[in-house]
C-alpha positions, 0 to 999 in steps of 0.5 A, spaced: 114 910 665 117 908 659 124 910 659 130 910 653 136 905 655 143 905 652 144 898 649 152 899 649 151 900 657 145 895 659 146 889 661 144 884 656 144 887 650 148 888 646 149 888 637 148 882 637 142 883 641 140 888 635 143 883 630 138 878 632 132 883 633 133 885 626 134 877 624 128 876 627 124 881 624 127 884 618 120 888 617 122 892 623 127 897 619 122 899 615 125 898 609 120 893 605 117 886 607 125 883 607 127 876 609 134 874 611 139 871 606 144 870 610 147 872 618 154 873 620 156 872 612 163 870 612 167 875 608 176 876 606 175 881 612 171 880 616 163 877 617 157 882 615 152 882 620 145 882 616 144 880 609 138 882 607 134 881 601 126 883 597 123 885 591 131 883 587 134 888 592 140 886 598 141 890 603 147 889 607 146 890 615 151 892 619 149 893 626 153 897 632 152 899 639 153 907 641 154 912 636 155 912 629 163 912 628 169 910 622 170 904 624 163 901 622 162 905 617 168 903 613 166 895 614 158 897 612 161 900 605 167 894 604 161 889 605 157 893 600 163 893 595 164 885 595 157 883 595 155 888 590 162 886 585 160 878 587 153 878 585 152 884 580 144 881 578 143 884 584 142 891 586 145 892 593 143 898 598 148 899 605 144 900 612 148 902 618 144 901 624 146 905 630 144 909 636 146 915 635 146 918 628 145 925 627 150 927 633 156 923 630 161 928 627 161 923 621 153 924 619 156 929 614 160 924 612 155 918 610 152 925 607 158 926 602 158 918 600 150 918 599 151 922 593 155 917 590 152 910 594 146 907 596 146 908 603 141 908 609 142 910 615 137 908 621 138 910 628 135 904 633 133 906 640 131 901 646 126 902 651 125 900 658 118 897 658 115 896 666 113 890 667 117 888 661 123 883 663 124 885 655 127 891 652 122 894 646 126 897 640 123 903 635 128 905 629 127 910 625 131 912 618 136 919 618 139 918 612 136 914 606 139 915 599 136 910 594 131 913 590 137 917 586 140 910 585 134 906 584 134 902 576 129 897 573 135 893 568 142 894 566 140 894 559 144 899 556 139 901 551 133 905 555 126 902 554 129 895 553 128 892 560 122 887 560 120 884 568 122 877 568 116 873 566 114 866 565 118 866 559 123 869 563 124 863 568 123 857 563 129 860 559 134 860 565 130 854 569 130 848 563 128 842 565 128 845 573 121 848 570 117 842 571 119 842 578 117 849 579 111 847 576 109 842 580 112 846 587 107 852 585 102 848 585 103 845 591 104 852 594 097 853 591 093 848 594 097 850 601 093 857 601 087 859 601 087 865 598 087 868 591 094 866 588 098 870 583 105 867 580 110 873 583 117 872 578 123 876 580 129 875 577 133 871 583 126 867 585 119 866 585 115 867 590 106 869 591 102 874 591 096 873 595 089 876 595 093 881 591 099 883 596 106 880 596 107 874 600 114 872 601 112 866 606 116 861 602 120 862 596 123 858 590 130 859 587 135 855 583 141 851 584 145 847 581 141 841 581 133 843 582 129 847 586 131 850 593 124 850 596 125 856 602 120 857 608 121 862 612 123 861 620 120 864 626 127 866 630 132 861 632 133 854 628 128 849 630 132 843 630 127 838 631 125 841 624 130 840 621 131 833 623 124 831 620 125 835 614 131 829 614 127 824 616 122 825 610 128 825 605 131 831 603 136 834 603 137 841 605 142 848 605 143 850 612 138 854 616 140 861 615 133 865 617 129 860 613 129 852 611 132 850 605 131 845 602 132 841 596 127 838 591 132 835 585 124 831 582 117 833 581 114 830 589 111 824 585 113 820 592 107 818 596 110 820 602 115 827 600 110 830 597 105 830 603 110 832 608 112 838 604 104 840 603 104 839 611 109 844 612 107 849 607 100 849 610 103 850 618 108 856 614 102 859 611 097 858 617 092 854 613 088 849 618 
């Protein structure tokens, strides 16, 4: 029979264990089709469990064990103060996930700050499973307030805001365009399916067959293009260590490979290895 069990109290589980289910899984929160940006991000006071982003969104996760308490929902708000200061193009939403919620005396509280943050809160349950050496996890969101805070732009004059286009990415990305160009073609030929450029105004990613697809992403940086794959789990360092091999460069693992394309692949042996990669990321034979 199945049967719920405390993660606080079961040997083997713990916030890191909901920490690295959530990692392993973001869509599992029901927020959306997120990927990780960054785990156990290293702030002045402390490391903010979960970074998560989708759709130019970024959801700062903070994970606990038990019920519901002041200590971690100060942290959840003082992490969704510093990302939000530091990286302002962003919209930030702050996401407490707990066991227990509603009978917490501060539910009223996260009530109160709903009406002046976006903030969700999301009651994670564990269940033992017979025959299942694994325990299975349900979520579901008590709290949730950003539709009253969603926004399309910053532009202070309503109807001003355009959604970011190709014109939008040449005017920002300059020569790194010519990359660009070329990665999305190589994504293209990667993927069977029918292929639309999907701009947002941190990176670039693919709808397929119409639906978005986030499997691997394009962003900035100094120098070129970070050409993103996603992970499944932990970091596979052999991976990593072929990625190397072939002569990139890379940004460390946090979720998703990153590796770093400076050039249009015009190297007969680069341009098939990523291709390679590509096609596994994406499952095509």
């Amino acid at each position: 029979m199945v049967s719920v069990v405390s993660i606080k109290r079961t040997q083997g589980l713990d916030e890191y264990w909901l920490q690295d289910k959530i990692a392993a899984d973001p869509a599992i929160l029901g927020l959306g089709d997120l990927f990780v940006r960054d785990k156990e991000r290293i702030q002045s006071f402390g490391r903010l469990d979960l970074l998560l982003e989708g759709d130019d969104v970024r959801y700062c996760v903070e994970c606990m064990c038990g019920p519901l308490d002041a200590d971690h929902l100060f942290r959840a708000v003082s992490y969704w103060l510093h990302e939000k200061d530091r990286h302002p193009h962003y919209q930030h939403v702050a996401v407490l996930v707990a066991e227990e919620v509603q009978a917490s005396r501060f539910y009223g509280v996260v009530n109160l700050l709903g009406q002046v943050m976006p903030i969700v809160v999301i009651q994670a349950i564990a269940l033992s499973v017979p025959g299942s050496s694994e325990a299975a996890l349900i979520f579901n969101k008590a709290i949730d307030t950003r539709e009253q805070f969603e926004s399309v732009s910053d532009d202070s004059q309503e109807g001003t805001y355009k959604a970011p286009d190709r014109e939008y990415w040449e005017s920002k990305a300059g020569d790194r365009m010519a990359i660009i160009d070329d990665l999305i073609a190589l994504m293209a030929e990667a993927q069977p399916g029918q292929m639309e450029v999907n701009y947002k105004a941190s990176y670039i990613g693919l709808k397929v067959n119409g639906r978005i697809d986030n499997t691997i992403l394009l962003y900035l940086y100094a120098k070129g293009i970070k050409f993103e794959i996603r992970g499944h789990g932990s970091e596979d360092t052999e991976l990593v260590q072929a990625i190397t091999d072939a002569g990139f460069d890379q940004f460390s693992f946090n979720g998703r490979y990153r590796i770093k394309v400076d050039r249009i692949l015009d190297d007969e042996h680069k341009r098939p290895f990523l291709l390679g990669l590509a096609k596994a990321a994406y499952g095509t034979p």
